[in-house]
PyMOL CGO cylinders between C-alpha atoms (Angstrom):
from pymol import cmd
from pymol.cgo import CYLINDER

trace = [
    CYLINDER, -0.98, -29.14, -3.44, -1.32, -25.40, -4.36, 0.3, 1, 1, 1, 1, 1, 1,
    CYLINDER, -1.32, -25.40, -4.36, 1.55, -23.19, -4.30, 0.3, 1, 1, 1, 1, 1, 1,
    CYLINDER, 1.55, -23.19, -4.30, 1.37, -20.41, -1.56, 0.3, 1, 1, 1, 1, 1, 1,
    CYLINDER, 1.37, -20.41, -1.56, 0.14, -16.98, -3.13, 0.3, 1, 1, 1, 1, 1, 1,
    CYLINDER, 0.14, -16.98, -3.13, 0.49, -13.41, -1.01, 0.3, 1, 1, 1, 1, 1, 1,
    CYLINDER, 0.49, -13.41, -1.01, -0.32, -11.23, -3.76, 0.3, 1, 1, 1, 1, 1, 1,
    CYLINDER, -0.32, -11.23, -3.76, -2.50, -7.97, -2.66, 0.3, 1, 1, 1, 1, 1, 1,
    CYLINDER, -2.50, -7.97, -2.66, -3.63, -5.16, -4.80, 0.3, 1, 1, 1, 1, 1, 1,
    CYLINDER, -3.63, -5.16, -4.80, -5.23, -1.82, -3.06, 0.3, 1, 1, 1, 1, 1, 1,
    CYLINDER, -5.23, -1.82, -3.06, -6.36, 0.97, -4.98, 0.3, 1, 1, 1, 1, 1, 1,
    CYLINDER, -6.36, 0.97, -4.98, -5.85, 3.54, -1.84, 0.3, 1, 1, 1, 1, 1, 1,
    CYLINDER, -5.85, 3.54, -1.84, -4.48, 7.24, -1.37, 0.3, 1, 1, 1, 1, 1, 1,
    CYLINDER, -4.48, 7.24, -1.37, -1.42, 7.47, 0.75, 0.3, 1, 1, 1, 1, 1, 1,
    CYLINDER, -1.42, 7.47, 0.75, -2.75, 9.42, 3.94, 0.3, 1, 1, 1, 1, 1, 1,
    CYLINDER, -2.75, 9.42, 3.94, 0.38, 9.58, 5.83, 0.3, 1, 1, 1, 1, 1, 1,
    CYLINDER, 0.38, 9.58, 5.83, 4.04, 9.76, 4.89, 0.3, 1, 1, 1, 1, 1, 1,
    CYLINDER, 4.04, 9.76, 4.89, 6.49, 9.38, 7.41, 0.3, 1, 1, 1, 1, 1, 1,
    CYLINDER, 6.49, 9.38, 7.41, 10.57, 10.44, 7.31, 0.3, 1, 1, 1, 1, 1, 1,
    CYLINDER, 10.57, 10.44, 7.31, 12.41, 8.10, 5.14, 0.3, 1, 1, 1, 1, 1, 1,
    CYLINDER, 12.41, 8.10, 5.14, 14.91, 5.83, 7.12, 0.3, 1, 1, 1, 1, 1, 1,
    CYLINDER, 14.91, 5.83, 7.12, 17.76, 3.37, 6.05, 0.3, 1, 1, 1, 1, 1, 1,
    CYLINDER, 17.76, 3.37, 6.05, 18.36, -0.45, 6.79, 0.3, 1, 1, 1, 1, 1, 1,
    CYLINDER, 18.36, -0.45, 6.79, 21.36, -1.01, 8.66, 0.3, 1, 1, 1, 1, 1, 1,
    CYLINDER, 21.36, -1.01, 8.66, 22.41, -2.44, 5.13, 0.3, 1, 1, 1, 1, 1, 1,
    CYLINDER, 22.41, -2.44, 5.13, 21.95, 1.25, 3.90, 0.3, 1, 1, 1, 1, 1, 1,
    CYLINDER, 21.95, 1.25, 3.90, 18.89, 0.08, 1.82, 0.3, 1, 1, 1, 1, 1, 1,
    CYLINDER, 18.89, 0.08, 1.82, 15.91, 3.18, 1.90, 0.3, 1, 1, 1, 1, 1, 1,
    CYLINDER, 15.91, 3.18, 1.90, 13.04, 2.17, 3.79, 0.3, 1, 1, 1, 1, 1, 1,
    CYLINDER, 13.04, 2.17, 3.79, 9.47, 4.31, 3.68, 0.3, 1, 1, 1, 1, 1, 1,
    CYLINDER, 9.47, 4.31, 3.68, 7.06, 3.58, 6.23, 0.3, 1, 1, 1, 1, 1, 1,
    CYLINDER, 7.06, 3.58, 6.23, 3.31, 5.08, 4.97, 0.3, 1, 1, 1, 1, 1, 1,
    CYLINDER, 3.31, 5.08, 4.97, -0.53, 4.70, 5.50, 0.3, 1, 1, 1, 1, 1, 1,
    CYLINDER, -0.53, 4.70, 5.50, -2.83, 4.26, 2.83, 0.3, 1, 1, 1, 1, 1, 1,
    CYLINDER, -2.83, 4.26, 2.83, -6.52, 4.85, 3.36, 0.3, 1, 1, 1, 1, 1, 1,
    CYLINDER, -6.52, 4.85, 3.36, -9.06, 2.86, 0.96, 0.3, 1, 1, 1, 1, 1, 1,
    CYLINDER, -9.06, 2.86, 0.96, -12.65, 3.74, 0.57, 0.3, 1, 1, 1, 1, 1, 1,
    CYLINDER, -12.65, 3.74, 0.57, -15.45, 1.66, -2.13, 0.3, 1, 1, 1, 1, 1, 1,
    CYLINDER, -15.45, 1.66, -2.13, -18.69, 0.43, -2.13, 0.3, 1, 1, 1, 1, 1, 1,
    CYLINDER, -18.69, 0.43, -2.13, -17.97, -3.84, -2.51, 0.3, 1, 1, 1, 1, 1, 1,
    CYLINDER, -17.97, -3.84, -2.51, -20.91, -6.20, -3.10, 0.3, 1, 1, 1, 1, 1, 1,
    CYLINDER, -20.91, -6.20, -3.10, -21.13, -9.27, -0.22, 0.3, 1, 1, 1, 1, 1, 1,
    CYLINDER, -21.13, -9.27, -0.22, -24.20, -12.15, 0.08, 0.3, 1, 1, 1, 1, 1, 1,
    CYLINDER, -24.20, -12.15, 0.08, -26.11, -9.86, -2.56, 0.3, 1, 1, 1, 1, 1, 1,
    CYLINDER, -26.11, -9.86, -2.56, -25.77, -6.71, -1.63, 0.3, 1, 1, 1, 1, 1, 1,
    CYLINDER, -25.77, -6.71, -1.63, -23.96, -3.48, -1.48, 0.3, 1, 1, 1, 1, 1, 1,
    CYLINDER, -23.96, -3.48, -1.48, -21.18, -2.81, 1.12, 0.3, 1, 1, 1, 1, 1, 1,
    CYLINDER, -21.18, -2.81, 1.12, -19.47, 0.40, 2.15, 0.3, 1, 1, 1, 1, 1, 1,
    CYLINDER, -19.47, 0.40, 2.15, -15.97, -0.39, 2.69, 0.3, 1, 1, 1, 1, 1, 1,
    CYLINDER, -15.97, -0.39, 2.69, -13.54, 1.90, 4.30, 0.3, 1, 1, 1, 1, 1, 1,
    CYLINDER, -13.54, 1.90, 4.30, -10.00, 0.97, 5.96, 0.3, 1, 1, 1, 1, 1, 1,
    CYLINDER, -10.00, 0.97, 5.96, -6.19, 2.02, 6.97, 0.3, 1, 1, 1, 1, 1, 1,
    CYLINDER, -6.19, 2.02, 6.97, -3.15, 0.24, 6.73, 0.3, 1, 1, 1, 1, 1, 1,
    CYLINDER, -3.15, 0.24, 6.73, 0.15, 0.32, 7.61, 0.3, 1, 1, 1, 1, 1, 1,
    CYLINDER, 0.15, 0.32, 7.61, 2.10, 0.01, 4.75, 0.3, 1, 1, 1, 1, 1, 1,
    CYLINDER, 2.10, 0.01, 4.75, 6.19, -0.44, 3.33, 0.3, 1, 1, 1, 1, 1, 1,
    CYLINDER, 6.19, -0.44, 3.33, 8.62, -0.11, 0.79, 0.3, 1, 1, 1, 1, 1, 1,
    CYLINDER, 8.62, -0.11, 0.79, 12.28, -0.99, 0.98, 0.3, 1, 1, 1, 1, 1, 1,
    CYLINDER, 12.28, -0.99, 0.98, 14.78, -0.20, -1.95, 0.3, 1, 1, 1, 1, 1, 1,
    CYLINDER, 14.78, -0.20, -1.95, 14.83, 2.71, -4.52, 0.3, 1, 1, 1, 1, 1, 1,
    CYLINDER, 14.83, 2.71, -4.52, 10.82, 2.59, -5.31, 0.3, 1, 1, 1, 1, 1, 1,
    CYLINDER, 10.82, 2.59, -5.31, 10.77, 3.67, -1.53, 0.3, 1, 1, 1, 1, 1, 1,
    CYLINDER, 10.77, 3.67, -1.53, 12.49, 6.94, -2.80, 0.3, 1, 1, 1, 1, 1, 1,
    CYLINDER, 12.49, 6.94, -2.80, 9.77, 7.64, -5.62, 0.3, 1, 1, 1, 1, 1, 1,
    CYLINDER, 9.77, 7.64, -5.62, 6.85, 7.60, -2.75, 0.3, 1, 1, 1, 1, 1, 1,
    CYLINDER, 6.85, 7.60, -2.75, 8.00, 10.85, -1.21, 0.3, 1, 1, 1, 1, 1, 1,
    CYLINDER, 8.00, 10.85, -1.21, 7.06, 12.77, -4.86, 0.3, 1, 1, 1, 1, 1, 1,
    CYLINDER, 7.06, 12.77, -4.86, 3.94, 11.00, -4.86, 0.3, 1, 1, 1, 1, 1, 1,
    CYLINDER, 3.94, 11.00, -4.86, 2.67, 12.59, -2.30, 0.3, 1, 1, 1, 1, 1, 1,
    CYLINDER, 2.67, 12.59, -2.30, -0.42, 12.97, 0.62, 0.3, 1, 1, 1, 1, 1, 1,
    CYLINDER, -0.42, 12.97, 0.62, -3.64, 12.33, -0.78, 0.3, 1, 1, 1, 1, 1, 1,
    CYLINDER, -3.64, 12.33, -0.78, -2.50, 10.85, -4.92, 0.3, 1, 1, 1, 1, 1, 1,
    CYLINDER, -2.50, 10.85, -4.92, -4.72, 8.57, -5.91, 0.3, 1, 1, 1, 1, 1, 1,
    CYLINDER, -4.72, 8.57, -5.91, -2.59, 5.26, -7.15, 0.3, 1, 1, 1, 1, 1, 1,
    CYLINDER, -2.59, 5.26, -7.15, -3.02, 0.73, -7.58, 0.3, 1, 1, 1, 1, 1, 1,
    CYLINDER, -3.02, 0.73, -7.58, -0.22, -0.47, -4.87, 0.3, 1, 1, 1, 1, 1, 1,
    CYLINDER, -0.22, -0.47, -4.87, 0.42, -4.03, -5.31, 0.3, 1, 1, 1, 1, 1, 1,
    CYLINDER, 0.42, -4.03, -5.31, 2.57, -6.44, -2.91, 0.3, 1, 1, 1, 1, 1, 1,
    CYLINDER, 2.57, -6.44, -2.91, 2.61, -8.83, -0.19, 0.3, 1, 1, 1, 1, 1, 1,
    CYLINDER, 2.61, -8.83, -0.19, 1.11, -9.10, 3.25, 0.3, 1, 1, 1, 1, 1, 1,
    CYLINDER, 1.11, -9.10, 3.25, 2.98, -10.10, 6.29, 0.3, 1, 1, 1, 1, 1, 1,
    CYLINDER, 2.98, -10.10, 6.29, 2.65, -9.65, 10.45, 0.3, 1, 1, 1, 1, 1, 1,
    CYLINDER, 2.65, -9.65, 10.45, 3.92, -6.75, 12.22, 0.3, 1, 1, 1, 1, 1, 1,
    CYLINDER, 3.92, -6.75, 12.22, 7.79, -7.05, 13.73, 0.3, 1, 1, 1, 1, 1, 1,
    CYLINDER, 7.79, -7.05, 13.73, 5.19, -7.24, 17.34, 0.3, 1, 1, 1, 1, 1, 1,
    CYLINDER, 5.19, -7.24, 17.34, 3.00, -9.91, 16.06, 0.3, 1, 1, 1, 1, 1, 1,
    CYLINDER, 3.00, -9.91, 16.06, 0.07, -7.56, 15.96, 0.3, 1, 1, 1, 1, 1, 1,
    CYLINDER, 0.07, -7.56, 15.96, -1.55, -6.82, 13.53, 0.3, 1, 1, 1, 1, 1, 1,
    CYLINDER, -1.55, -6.82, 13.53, -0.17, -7.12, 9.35, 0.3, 1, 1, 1, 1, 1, 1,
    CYLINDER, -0.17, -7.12, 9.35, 2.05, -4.65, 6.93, 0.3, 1, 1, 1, 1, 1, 1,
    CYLINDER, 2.05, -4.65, 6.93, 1.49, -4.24, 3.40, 0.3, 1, 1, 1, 1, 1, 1,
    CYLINDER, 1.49, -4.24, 3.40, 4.50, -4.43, 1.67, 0.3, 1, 1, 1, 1, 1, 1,
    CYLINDER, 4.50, -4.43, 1.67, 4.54, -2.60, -1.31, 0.3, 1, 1, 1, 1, 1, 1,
    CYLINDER, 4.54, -2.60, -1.31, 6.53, -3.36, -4.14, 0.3, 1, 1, 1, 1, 1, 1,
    CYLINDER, 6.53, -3.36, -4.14, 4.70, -1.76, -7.16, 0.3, 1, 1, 1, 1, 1, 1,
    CYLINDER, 4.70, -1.76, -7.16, 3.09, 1.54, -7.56, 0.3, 1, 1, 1, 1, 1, 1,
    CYLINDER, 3.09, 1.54, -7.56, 1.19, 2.84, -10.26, 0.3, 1, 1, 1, 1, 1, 1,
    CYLINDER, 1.19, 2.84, -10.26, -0.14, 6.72, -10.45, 0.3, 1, 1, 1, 1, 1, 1,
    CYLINDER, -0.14, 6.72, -10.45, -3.64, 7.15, -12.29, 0.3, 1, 1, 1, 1, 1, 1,
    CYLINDER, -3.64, 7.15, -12.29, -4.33, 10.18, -13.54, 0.3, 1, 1, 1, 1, 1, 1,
    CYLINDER, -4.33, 10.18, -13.54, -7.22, 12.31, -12.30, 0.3, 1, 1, 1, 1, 1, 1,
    CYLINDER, -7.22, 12.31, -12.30, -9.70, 10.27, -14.61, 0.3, 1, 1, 1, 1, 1, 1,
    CYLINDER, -9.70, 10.27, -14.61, -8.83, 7.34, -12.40, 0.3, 1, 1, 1, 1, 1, 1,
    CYLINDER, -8.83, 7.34, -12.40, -6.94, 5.03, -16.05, 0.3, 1, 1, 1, 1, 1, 1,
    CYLINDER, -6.94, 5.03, -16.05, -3.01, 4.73, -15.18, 0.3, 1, 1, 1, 1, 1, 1,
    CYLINDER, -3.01, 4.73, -15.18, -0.85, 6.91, -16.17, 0.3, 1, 1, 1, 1, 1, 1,
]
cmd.load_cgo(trace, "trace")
């Protein structure tokens, strides 16, 4: 039997920042949208690919988002999971890495 893997990677900008809020815990929580556009290849051939979605951080790294900023280019990596509702899923971001304007990480 495999092991279960959520792992998800998104090169994306972040579109939308909203105000940070707290955990009842007092842990930092920033809610955010990242928008992702690419060309993808699928049966052959080439595939525009463009998307929003809904995406977290909880802890310090939550903090850091705010100076990154509306419209920085950066890799997010994390987890998947469904919406508190049930509707829909949340990227949970846990790593964030900047690339400078030649698109290599910073």
């Amino acid at each position: 039997m495999l092991p279960a893997v959520n792992q998800f990677h998104l090169l994306a900008q972040v579109q939308d920042i909203s105000a940070l809020r707290y955990t009842p815990a007092g842990l930092p929580v920033q809610d955010f949208v990242l928008q992702h556009e690419s060309t993808v290849e699928e049966a052959g051939r080439p595939r525009k690919v463009s998307m929003e979605i809904s995406s977290v951080m909880v802890g310090e790294p939550a903090r850091r988002l705010q100076s990154l900023g509306v419209g920085r280019q950066a890799r997010f990596s994390g987890f998947l999971a469904a919406q508190r509702n049930g509707r829909g899923i949340v990227f949970h971001v846990t790593e964030v890495q900047v690339l400078n304007s030649a698109n290599h990480a910073a």
